[in-house]
Each structure stands twice: as C-alpha cells, then as structure tokens.
N, C-alpha and C positions, 0 to 999 in steps of 0.2 A: 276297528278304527278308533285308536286313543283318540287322535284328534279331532273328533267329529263333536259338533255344535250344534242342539238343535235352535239355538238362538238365531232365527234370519235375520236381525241386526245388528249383529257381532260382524268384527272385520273379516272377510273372505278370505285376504291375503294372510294370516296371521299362518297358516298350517300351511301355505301351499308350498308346496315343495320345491317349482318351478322362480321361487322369492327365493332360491338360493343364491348367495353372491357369484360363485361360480358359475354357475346353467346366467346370470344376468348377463355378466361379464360376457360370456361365449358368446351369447348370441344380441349386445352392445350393438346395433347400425353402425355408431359412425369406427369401428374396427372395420379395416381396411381388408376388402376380401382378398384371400390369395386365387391366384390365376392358377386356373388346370395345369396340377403337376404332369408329364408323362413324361416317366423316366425310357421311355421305347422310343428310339429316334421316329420322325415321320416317315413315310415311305416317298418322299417326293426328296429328303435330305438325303436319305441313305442312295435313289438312285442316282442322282446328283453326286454323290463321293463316288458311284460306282463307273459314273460316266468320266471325272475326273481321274478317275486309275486307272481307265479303257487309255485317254489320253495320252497320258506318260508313258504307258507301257507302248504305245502308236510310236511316238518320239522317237523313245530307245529303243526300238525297233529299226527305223528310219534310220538310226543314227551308225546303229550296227553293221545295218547294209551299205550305207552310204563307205564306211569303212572297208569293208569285205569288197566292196570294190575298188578301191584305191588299189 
C-alpha cells in the first residue's frame, strides 16, 4: 500500500479511490436513473399481437367464405 498513512489525522479522502471524479459522477443522486431496460417484449404484449393476428386472419377468413358463397 504506497498510499497508506499511518497519520490518523491526515485527510482520509486524500488516496481513496472511490474520490474519483468518474465512480463521483456515476453514482451523482440527482442523475436521473434510467427505467428497466428489457429488450424481450413482455408476455402479455406479444400475446396481445398474437391475439390481434388470430383476428385478421378470423376476418379474412370470414371474408373468403363470405365470397365462396356468392
């Protein structure tokens, strides 16, 4: 440990690593936290798209017969 002090009256923060302006900055309060990334759709979206392509494909179904009987 270069930086070691055995002076207990010396400043604390002088060596601490954690006084880095980087590690300060990162972990700053008022930086505004970002919200849970999830690049994975949710399972209540994806069945909701799935139930919406159930739909259309009902329609044009519907639509075809509706046809096929004319």
């Amino acid at each position: 440990m270069s930086g070691f002090d055995s002076n207990p009256f010396a400043d604390p923060t002088a060596d601490n690593p954690f006084n880095d302006p980087a590690v300060t900055q990162a972990t700053n309060p008022s930086v505004e936290p970002v919200s849970q990334y999830n690049p994975i759709p949710q399972p209540n979206a994806m069945a909701a798209a799935a139930q919406a392509n159930l739909l259309r494909q009902q329609e044009e179904l519907e639509r075809k017969d509706a046809e096929l009987d004319r």
